[in-house]
TORMI-541550 format. One record per residue (C-alpha): x, y, z. Coordinates in steps of 0.25 Angstrom, whole numbers, plus 5000, padded with zeros to 4 digits. Last residue first. Layout:
N
<x = X&y = Y&z = Z>;
...
//
This chain:
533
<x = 5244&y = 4515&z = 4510>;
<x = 5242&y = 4528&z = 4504>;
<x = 5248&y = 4531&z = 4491>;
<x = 5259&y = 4543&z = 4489>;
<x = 5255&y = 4550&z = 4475>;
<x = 5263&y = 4549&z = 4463>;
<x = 5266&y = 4562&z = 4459>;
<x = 5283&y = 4561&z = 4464>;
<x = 5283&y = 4548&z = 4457>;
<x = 5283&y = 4557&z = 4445>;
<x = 5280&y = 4549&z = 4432>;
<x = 5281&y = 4555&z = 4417>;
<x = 5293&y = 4545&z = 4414>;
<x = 5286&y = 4533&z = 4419>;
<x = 5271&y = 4539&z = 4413>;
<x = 5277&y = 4542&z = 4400>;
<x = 5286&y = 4529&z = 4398>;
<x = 5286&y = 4533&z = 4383>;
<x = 5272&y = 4526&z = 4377>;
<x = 5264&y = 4537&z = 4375>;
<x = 5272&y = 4552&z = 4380>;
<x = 5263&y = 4560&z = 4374>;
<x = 5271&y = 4566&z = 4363>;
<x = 5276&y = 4552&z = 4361>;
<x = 5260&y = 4547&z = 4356>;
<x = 5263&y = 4557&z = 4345>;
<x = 5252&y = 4548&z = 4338>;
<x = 5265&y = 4550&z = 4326>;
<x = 5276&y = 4548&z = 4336>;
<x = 5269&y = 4535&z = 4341>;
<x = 5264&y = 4527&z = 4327>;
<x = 5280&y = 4530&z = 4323>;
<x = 5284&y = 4523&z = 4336>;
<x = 5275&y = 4512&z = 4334>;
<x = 5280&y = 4509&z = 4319>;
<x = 5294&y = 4512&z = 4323>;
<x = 5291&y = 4501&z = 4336>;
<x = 5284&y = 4491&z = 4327>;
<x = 5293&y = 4491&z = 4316>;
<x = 5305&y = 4487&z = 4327>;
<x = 5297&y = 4478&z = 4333>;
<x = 5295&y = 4470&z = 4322>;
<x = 5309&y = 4471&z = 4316>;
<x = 5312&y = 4463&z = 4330>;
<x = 5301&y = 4456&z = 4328>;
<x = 5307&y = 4450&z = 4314>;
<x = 5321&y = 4450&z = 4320>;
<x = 5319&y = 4441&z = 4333>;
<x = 5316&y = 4449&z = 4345>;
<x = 5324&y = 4451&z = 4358>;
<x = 5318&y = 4458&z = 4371>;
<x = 5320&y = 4472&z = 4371>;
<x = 5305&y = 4476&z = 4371>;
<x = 5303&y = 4468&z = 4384>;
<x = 5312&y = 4478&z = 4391>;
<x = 5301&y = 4489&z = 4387>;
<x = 5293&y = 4480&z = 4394>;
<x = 5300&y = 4480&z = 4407>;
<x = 5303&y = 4493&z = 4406>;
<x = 5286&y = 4496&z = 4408>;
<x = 5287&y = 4485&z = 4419>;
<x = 5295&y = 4491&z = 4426>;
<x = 5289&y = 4505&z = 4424>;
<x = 5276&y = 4500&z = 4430>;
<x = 5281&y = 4492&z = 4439>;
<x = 5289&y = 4507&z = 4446>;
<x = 5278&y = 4513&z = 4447>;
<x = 5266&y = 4500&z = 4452>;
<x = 5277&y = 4499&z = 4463>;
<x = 5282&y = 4515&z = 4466>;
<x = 5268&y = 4519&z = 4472>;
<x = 5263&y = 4508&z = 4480>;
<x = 5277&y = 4506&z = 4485>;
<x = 5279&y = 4518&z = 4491>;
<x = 5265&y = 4520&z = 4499>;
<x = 5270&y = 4506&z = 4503>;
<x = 5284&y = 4510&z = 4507>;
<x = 5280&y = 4523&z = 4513>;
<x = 5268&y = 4514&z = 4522>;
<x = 5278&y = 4506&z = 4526>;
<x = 5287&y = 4517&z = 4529>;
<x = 5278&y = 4524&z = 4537>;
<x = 5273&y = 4537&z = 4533>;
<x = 5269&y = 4548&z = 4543>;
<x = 5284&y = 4554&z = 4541>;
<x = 5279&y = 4557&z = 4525>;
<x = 5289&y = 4557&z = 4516>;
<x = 5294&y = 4543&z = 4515>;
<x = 5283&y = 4540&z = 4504>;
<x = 5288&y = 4551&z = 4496>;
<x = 5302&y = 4550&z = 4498>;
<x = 5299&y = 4534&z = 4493>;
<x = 5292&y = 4541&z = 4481>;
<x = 5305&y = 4549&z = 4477>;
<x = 5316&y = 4536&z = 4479>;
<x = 5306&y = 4527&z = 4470>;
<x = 5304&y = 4537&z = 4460>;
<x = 5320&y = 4538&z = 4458>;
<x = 5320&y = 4523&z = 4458>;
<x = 5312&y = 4522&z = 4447>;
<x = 5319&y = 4534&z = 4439>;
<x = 5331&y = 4524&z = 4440>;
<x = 5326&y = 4513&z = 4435>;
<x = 5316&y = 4519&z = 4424>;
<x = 5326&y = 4518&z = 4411>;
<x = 5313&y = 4511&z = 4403>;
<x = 5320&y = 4497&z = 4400>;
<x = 5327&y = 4497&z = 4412>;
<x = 5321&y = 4484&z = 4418>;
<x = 5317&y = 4486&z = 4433>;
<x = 5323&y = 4485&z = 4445>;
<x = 5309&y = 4489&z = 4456>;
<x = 5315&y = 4487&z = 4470>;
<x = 5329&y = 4487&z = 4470>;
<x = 5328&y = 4495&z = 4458>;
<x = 5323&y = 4507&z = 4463>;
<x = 5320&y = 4507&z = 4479>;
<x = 5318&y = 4496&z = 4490>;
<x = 5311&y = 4500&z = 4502>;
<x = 5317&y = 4496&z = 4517>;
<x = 5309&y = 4501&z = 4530>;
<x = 5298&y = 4490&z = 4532>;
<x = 5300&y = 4481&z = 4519>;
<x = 5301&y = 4488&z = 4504>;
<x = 5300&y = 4485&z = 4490>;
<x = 5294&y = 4469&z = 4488>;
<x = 5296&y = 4463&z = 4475>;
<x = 5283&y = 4462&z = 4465>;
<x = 5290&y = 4469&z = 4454>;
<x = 5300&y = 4460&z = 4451>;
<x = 5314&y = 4465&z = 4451>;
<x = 5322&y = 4468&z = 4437>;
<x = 5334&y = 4462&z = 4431>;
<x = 5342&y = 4468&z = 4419>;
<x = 5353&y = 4461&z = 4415>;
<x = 5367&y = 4470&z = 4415>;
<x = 5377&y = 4470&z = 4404>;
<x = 5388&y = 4480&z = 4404>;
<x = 5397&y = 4485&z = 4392>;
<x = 5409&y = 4492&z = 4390>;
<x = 5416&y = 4496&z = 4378>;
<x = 5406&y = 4502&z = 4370>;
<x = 5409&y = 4506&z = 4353>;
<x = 5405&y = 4495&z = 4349>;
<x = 5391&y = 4497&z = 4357>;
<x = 5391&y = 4512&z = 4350>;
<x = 5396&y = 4507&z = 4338>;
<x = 5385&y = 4498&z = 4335>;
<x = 5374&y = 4508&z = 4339>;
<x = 5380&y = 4517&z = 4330>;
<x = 5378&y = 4508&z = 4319>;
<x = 5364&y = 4506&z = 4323>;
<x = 5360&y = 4520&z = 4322>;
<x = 5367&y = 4521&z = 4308>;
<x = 5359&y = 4510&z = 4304>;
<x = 5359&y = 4496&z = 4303>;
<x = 5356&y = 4485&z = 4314>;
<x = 5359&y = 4471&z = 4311>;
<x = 5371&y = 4469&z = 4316>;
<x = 5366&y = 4476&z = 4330>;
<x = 5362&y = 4463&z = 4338>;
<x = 5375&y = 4459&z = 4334>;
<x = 5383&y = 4471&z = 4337>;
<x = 5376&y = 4470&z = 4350>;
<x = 5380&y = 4456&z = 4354>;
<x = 5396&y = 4459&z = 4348>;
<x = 5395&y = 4471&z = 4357>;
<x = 5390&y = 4464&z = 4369>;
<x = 5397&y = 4452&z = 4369>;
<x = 5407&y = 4455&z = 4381>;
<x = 5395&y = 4461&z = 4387>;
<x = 5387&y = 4450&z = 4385>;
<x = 5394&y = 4438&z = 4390>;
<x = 5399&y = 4444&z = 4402>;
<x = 5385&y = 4447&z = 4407>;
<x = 5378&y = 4436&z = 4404>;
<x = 5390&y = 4430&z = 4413>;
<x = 5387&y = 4439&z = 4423>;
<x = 5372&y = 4434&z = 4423>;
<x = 5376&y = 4420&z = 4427>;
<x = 5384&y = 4426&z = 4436>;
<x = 5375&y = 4433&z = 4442>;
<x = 5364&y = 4423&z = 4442>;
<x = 5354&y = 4418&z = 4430>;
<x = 5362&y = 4407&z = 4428>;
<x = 5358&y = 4402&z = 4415>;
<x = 5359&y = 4415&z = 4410>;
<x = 5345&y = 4424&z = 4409>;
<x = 5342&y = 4428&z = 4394>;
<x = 5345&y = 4441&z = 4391>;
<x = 5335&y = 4451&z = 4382>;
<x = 5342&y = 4464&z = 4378>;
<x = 5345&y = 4479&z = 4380>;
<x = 5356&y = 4483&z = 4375>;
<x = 5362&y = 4498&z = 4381>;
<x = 5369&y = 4510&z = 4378>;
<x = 5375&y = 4523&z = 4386>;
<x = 5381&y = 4532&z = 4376>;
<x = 5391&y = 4543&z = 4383>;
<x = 5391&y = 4559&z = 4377>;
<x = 5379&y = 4563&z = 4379>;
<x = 5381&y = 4574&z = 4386>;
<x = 5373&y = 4570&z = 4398>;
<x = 5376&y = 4557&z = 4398>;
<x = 5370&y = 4544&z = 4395>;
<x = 5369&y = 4543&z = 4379>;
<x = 5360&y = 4532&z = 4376>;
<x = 5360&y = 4519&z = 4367>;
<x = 5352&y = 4508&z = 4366>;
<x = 5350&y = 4495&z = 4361>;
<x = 5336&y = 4485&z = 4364>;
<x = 5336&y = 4470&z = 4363>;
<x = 5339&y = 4459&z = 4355>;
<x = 5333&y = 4463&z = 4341>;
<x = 5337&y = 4475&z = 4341>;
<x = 5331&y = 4489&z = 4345>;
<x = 5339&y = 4499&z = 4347>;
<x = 5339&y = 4512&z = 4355>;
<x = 5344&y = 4524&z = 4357>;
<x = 5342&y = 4536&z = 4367>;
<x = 5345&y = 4549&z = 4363>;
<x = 5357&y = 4558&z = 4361>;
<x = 5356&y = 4557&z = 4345>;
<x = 5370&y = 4545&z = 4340>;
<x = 5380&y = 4550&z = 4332>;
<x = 5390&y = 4542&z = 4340>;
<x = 5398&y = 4555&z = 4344>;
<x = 5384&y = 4562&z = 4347>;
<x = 5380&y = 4552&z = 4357>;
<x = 5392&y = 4552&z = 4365>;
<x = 5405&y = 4542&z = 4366>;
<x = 5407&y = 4536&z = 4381>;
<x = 5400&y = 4521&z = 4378>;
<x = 5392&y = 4516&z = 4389>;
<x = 5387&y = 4501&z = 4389>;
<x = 5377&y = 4494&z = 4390>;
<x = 5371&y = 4478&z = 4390>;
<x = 5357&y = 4475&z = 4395>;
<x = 5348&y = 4465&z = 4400>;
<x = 5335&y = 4460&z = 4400>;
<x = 5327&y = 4447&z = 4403>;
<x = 5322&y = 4455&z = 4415>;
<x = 5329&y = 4447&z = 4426>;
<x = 5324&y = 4447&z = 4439>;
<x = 5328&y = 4452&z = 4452>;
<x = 5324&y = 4445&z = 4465>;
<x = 5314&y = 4447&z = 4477>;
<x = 5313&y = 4439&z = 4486>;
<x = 5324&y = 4447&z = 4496>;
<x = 5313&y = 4456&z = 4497>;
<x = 5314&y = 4470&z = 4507>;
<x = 5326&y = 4464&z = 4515>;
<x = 5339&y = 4458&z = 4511>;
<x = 5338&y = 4457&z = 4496>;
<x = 5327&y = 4469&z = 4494>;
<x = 5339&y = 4477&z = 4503>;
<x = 5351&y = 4470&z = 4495>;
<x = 5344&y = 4475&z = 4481>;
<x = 5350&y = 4467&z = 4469>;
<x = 5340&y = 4476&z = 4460>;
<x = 5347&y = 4491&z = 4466>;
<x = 5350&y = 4494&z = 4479>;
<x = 5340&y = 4505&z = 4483>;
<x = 5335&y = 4499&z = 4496>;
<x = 5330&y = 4510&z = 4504>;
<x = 5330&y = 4508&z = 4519>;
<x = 5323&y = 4517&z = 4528>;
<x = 5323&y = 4520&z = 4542>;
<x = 5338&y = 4518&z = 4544>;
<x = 5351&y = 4508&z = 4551>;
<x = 5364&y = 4507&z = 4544>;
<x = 5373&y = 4494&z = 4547>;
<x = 5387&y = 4492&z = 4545>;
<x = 5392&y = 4476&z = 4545>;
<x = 5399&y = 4476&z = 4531>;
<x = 5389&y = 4470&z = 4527>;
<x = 5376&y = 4480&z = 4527>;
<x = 5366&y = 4480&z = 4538>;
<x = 5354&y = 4490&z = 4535>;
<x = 5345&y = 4493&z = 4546>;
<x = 5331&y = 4497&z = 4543>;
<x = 5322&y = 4506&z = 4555>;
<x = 5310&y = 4508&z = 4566>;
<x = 5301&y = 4495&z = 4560>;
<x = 5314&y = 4487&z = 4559>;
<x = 5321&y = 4481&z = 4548>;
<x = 5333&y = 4476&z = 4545>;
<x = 5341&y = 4474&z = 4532>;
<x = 5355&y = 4465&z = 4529>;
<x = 5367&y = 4463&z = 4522>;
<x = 5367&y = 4478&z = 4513>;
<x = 5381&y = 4478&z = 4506>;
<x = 5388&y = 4494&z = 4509>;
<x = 5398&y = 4496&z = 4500>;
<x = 5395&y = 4511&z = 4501>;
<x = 5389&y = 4520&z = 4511>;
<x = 5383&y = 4533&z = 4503>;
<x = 5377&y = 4546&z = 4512>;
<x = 5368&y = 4553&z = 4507>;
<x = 5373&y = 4569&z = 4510>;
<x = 5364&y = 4575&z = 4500>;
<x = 5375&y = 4581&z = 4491>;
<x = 5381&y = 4564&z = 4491>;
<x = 5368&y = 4559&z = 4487>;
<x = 5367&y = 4570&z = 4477>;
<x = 5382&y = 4566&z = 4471>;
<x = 5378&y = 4551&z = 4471>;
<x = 5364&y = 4553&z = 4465>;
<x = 5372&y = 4560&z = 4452>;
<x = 5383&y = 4551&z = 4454>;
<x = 5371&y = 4539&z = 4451>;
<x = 5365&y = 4545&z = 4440>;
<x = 5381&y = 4545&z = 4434>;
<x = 5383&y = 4532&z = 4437>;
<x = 5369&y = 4526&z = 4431>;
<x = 5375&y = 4534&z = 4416>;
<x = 5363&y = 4543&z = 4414>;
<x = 5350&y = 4543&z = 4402>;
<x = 5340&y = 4554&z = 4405>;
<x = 5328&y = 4555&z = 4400>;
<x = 5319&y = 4568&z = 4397>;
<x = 5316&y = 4578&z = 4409>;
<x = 5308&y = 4586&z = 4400>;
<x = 5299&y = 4595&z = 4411>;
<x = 5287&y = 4594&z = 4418>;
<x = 5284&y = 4582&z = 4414>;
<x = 5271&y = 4582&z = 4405>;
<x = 5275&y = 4586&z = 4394>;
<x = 5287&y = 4583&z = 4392>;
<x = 5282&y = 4566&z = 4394>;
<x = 5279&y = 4562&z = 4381>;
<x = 5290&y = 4568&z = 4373>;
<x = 5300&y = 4563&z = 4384>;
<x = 5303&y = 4550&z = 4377>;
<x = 5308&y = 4559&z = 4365>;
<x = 5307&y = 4549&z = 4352>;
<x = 5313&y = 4541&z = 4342>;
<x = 5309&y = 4528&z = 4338>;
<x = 5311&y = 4517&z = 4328>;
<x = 5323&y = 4525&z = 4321>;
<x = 5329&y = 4515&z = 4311>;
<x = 5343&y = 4508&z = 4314>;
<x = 5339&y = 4497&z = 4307>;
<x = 5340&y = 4490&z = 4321>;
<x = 5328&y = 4498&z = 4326>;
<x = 5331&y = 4512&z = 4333>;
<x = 5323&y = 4518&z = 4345>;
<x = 5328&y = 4533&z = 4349>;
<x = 5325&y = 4538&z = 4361>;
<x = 5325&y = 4554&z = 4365>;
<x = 5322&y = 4557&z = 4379>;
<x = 5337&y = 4564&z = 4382>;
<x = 5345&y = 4567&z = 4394>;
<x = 5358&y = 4561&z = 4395>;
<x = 5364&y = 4559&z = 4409>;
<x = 5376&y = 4566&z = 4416>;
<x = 5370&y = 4582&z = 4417>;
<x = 5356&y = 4576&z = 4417>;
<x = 5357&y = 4569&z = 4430>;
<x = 5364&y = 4580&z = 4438>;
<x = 5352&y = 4589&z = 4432>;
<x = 5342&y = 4581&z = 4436>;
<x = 5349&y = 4578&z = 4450>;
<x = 5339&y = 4587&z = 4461>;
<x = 5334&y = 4575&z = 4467>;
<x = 5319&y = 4579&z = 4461>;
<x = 5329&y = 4581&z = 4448>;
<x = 5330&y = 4566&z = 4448>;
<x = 5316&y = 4563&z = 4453>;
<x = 5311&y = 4571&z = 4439>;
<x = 5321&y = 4562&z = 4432>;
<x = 5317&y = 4549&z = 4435>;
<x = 5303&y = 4551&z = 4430>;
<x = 5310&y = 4558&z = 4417>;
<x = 5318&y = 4546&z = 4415>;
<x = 5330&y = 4543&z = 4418>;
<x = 5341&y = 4531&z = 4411>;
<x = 5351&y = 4525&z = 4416>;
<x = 5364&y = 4522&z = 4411>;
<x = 5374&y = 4511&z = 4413>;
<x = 5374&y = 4502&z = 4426>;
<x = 5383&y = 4501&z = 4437>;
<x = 5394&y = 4511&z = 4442>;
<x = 5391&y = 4510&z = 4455>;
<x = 5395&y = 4520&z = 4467>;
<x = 5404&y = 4512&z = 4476>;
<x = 5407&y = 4502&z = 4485>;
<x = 5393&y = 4495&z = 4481>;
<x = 5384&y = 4490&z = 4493>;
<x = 5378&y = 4505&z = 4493>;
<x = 5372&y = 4513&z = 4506>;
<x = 5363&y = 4525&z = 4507>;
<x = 5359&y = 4533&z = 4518>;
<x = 5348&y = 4543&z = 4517>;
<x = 5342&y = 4551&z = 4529>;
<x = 5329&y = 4556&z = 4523>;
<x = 5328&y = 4571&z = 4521>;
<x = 5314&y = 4569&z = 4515>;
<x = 5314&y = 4572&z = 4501>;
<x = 5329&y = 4574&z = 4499>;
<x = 5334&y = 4564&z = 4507>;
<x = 5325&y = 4555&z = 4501>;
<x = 5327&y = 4558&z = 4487>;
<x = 5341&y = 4557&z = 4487>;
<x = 5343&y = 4542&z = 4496>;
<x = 5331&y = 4538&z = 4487>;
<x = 5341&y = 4544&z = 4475>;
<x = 5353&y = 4537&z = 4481>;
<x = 5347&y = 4524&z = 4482>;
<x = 5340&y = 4523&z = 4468>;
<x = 5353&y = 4528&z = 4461>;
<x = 5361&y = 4516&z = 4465>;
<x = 5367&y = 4519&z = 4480>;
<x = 5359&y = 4506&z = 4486>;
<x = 5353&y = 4503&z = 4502>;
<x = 5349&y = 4517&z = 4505>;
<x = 5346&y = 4519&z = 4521>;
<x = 5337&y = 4530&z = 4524>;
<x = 5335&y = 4537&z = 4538>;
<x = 5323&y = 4546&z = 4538>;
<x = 5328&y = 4558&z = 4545>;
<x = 5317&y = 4565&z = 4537>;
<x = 5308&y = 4559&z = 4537>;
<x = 5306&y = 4558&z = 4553>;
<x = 5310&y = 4573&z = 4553>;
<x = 5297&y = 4578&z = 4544>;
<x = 5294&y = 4579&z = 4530>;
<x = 5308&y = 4581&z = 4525>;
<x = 5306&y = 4593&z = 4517>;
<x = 5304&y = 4588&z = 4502>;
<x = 5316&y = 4590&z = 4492>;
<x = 5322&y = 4597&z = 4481>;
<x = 5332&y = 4598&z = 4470>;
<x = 5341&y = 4605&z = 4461>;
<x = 5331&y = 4615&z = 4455>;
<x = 5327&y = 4619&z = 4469>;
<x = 5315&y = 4614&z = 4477>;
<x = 5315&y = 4617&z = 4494>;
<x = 5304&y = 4612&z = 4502>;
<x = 5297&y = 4621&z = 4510>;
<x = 5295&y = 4623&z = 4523>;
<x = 5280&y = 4623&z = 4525>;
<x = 5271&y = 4635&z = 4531>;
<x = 5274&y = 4647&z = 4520>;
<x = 5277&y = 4661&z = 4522>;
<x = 5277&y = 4670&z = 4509>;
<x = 5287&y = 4680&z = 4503>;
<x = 5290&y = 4688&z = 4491>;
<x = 5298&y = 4686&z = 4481>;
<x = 5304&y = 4698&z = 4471>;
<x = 5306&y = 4694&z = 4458>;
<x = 5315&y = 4684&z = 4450>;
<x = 5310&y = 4671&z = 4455>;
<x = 5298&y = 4675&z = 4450>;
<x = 5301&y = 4675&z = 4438>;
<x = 5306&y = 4661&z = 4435>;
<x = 5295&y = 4657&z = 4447>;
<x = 5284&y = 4660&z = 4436>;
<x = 5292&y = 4656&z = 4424>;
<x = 5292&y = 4641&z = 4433>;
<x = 5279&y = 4644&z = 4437>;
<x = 5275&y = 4644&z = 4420>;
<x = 5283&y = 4633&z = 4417>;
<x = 5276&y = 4624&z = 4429>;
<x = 5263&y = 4629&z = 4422>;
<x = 5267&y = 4623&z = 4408>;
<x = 5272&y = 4611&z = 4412>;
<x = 5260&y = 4606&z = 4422>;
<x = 5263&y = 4605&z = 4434>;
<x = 5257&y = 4591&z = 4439>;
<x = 5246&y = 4593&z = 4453>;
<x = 5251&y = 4591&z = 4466>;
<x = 5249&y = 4607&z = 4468>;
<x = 5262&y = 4616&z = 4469>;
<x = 5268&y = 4625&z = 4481>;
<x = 5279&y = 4635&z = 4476>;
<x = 5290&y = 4643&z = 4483>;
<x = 5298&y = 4652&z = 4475>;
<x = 5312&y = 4655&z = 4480>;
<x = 5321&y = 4667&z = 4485>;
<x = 5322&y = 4658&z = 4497>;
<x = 5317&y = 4669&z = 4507>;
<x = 5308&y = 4676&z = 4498>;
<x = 5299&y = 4668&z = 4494>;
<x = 5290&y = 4667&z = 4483>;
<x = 5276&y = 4660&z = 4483>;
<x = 5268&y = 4651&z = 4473>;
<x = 5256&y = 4644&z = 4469>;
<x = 5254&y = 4645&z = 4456>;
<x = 5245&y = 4634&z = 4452>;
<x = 5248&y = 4619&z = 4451>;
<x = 5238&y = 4611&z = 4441>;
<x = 5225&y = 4606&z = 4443>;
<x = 5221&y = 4614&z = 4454>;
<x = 5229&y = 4621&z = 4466>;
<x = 5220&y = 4624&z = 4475>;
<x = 5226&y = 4637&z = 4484>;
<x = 5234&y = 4638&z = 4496>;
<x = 5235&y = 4656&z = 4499>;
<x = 5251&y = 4660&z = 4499>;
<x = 5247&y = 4672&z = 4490>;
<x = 5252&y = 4666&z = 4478>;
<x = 5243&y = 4654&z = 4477>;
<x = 5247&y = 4642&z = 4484>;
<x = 5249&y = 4629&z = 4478>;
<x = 5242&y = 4614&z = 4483>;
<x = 5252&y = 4603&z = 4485>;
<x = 5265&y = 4599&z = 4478>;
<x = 5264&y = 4585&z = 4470>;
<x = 5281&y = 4583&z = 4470>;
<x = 5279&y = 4583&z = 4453>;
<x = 5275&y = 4596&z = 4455>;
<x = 5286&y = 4602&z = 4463>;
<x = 5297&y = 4595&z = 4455>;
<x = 5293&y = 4603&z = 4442>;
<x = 5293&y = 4616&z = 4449>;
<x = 5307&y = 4610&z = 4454>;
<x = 5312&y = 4607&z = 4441>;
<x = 5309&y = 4623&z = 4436>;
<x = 5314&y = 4630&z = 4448>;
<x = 5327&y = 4634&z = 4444>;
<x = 5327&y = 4647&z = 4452>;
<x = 5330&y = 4640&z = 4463>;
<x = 5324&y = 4642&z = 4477>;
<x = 5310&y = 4634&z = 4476>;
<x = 5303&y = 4631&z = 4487>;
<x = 5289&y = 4622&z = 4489>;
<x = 5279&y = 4624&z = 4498>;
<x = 5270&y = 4611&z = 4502>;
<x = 5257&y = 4614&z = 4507>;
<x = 5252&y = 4627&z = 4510>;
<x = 5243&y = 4624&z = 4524>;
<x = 5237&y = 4636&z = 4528>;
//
C-alpha cells in the first residue's frame, strides 16, 4: 500500500509546523487504522502516534488548512501528546518537522551531494545556501568579494510572504527578537492630518494561517541572523574572493577568482546583488542596470518611539517632493529608521563619480532640504518629524536602480537569484521576500534526480518570471506616486487619498484585504505548482 509522504513531529510546539505542512502540498491522509483514504476538499484526520519518538505523525492532502480545523488538530495533538501512544509501521522515512525547523529527505544520493557554489554572502546567497542544504542536503560553498560581513543599507522590510519562508529556515523567531513587528500605517498630509490609518494585515488574517504581520529589521541584523544559521549548518564562508572568470561544461561550472584559486562544482548560484560578476562574465553581460528616477536618503536615530511621542507604527508624509517616513527597526522599539523618497534627475555624468557627487551634495544638505520641504507642514506630527531629521547625525543617499525584465537568468549550470536577476524599486519592501521565494522554488525544481538542469532552470523560470514582474511593476507604481507635484496637485492628491480612504474603511474593502498587496503578502511559493516543460 503506497502511503505517501509521512511526516514527524517531535515537539510539542507543533502549531508552525501544522502550518508548514499544508503550505508544503502534502498528499492524500490516512485514516486512523493506517487504511489510505480520499481526502476531499479539505485535510481530514489522518493521523498515527508512535511510540518510538514520543511524536505524532501526520500525512495531509494538498488542499489549504483552513484556520479553524488546523486549531482543532492542533488541541487534538495538544492532548494527545499527553496520553499513552501506540504504535504503527510505515514504509517511507520520514521527514522531521519541529518548531525550529525542518527539512525534506535528500531525494536520493545524486541530490544530495549536489555541490553548490554561491557567488554573493548578502542575504539571497546565504539563504539558497540555507535552504538547499536543508531541503536536499546540497553541498553549499559560498564565496564573498568583500573582506568582511557588510554593513550596507538601512532597514528592510518583511512581509508575511517572506516570513512563512523565514520560519521554514527555522529563524522567525530570531528575526522577530531584533526587528519590529507591526502592520499598522499611518498616512499623514502636510497639515499634519491623518489621511490614512489602517492594519495592512486585516485583509489577510483570515486567510493565512496565522498573523505573521510586518516586520521592519536593520539589513545587518537579518544578516547575522543568516550568518549564525550558516555557521550552525557548517557552510563554509570564503571572503575577499573577486570573481575573474566562469566556465562551463556539460558535467561541471568552474569558478576562477583573482588571486589565482579556483573552485570547481555542479551548480553555480549568482547571488551578488545589481552589479552581479556572474551576469557580468557569463550568464548576460548585456544586460545593465537602469535608473528608476528615484532615490532616497536615511538615516537611523538611536532614541525609541515612545521617547519621541510617536505610536510604534509606520509613518508616512506626503510632500510635495516625495514621500517621508518614519519606523522603528527593533524589536523593543527603541531605534527610528527613517527615509525620503524622492525624484532625482540623472547628473550630467550619469557614472559613479558623477553620481558621488550627487551624493556629497545631498547629504551635506539634507537637513536644510527637508526642513525646507517641511516649512510648510504644521501639526504636532510634523513637529516631530522636524526633530527627528534634526535630531540624526548621519545620513546616506543611495539612487535606486532597477534591472530590466527581459535580461537573461541562467546559461547551462549557472542561475542568477534575488536582485542580480530581478533589482526592483523598494516601494513595496518585497526584496528580500523575493529572493527568499527564489531560494525555495530553486529547491523545488532541484529535487527530483530525473531533472536536468536545463529543464530545472526553465521549469524555474516559468514560475518565478511573470511573479517576480508582477511585484516590480507593482512597486514601480507605488514609486510613481512620489514624484514631485506642484501645490495645487499636491493639495489634490492629498483630498483625494482621505476622501478615498474614507470611501474604503466605510465599504470595509480593508476587512478583505482590497487594495493592500493581498495576493503578494498572501502568496506561498511553496503552492505553486512545478510546470512541465
Amino acid at each position: 500500500m503506497e502511503i505517501g509522504r509521512i511526516i514527524k513531529v517531535n515537539e510539542v510546539h507543533l502549531w508552525n509546523a501544522l502550518r508548514a505542512l499544508v503550505m508544503e502540498n502534502m498528499i492524500p491522509t490516512l485514516k486512523p487504522d493506517g487504511v489510505q483514504s480520499n481526502p476531499g476538499p479539505h485535510v481530514r484526520q489522518g493521523f498515527a502516534q508512535t511510540r518510538e519518538t514520543n511524536g505524532i505523525l501526520f500525512v495531509l492532502s494538498e488542499s489549504r488548512l483552513q484556520q479553524n480545523l488546523a486549531k482543532r488538530i492542533y488541541q487534538w495533538v495538544d492532548r494527545t501528546m499527553r496520553e499513552p501512544k501506540k504504535h504503527i509501521h510505515h514504509r517511507q522515512t520520514p521527514s522531521i518537522y519541529t518548531s525550529h525547523s525542518y527539512e525534506y529527505p535528500p531525494s536520493n544520493k545524486k541530490t544530495a551531494t549536489m555541490k553548490t557554489l554561491i557567488f554573493g554572502a548578502g542575504p539571497a546567497g546565504l539563504v539558497a545556501a540555507l535552504r538547499l542544504k536543508q531541503a536536499l542536503g546540497a553541498e553549499a560553498v559560498v564565496y564573498e568579494i568583500r573582506p568582511e560581513p557588510t554593513t550596507l543599507g538601512g532597514a528592510v522590510q518583511l512581509p508575511p510572504n517572506g516570513l512563512r519562508l523565514v520560519e521554514r529556515l527555522g529563524l522567525l523567531q530570531a528575526v522577530l527578537s531584533r526587528g519590529f513587528l507591526s502592520g499598522r500605517l499611518q498616512l499623514r498630509s502636510m497639515q499634519g492630518r491623518v489621511l490614512a490609518d489602517w492594519d495592512r494585515m486585516d485583509g489577510t488574517r483570515k486567510a493565512l494561517a496565522t498573523d505573521y504581520g510586518y516586520v521592519r529589521i536593520l539589513r545587518n541584523d537579518l544578516l547575522k541572523v543568516l550568518l549564525e544559521a550558516v555557521q550552525e549548518n557548517g557552510i563554509k564562508i570564503n571572503y575577499s574572493k573577486n570573481l575573474t572568470r566562469i566556465d562551463e561544461t556539460d558535467t561541471k561550472v568552474t569558478v576562477t577568482f583573482s588571486d589565482g584559486s579556483t573552485d570547481s562544482g555542479d551548480l553555480l548560484l549568482g547571488c551578488d546583488g545589481i552589479h552581479s560578476a556572474v551576469r557580468r562574465l557569463l550568464i548576460d553581460p548585456d544586460a545593465k542596470p537602469e535608473y528608476s528616477g528615484i532615490a532616497n536618503m536615511f538615516g537611523l536615530l538611536p532614541v525609541s518611539s515612545k521617547e519621541m511621542g510617536i505610536d510604534p507604527a509606520i509613518h508616512a508624509t506626503i510632500t510635495p517632493h516625495g514621500l517621508v517616513a518614519v519606523s522603528p527597526y527593533t524589536a523593543m522599539a527603541d531605534h527610528l529608521y527613517w527615509f525620503f523618497s524622492r525624484s532625482v534627475p540623472v547628473p550630467e555624468s550619469g557614472s559613479r563619480d558623477g553620481w558621488e557627487a550627487v551624493s556629497k551634495h545631498e547629504v551635506d544638505g539634507f537637513k536644510g532640504t527637508l526642513l525646507d520641504i517641511l516649512a510648510d507642514a504644521t501639526g504636532g506630527w510634523n513637529g516631530k518629524l522636524r526633530k527627528i531629521i534634526s535630531d540624526t547625525e548621519r545620513v546616506k543617499f543611495y539612487p535606486i536602480y532597477r534591472m530590466p525584465q527581459n535580461c537573461k537568468w541562467f546559461s547551462k549550470r549557472s542561475l542568477l537569484l534575488g536582485d542580480a536577476a530581478h533589482a526592483m524599486q523598494p516601494h513595496i519592501g518585497q526584496g528580500t521576500s523575493m529572493a527568499l521565494e527564489d531560494a525555495f522554488y530553486l529547491s523545488r525544481v532541484l529535487e527530483d534526480p530525473r531533472r536536468s538542469l536545463a529543464e530545472a532552470f526553465k521549469m524555474y523560470e516559468a514560475v518565478r518570471r511573470p511573479r517576480v514582474e508582477r511585484v516590480a511593476q507593482a512597486s514601480a507604481d507605488r514609486g510613481d506616486t512620489r514624484q514631485a507635484s506642484g501645490p495645487a496637485w499636491h493639495r489634490f492628491k492629498e483630498i483625494g487619498i482621505g476622501l478615498g480612504f474614507w470611501i474604503y474603511k466605510t465599504a470595509r474593502l480593508d476587512k478583505m484585504g482590497i487594495g493592500m498587496d493581498k495576493e503578494a503578502v498572501e502568496y506561498d511559493i511553496m503552492q505553486e505548482p512545478i510546470p512541465s516543460v
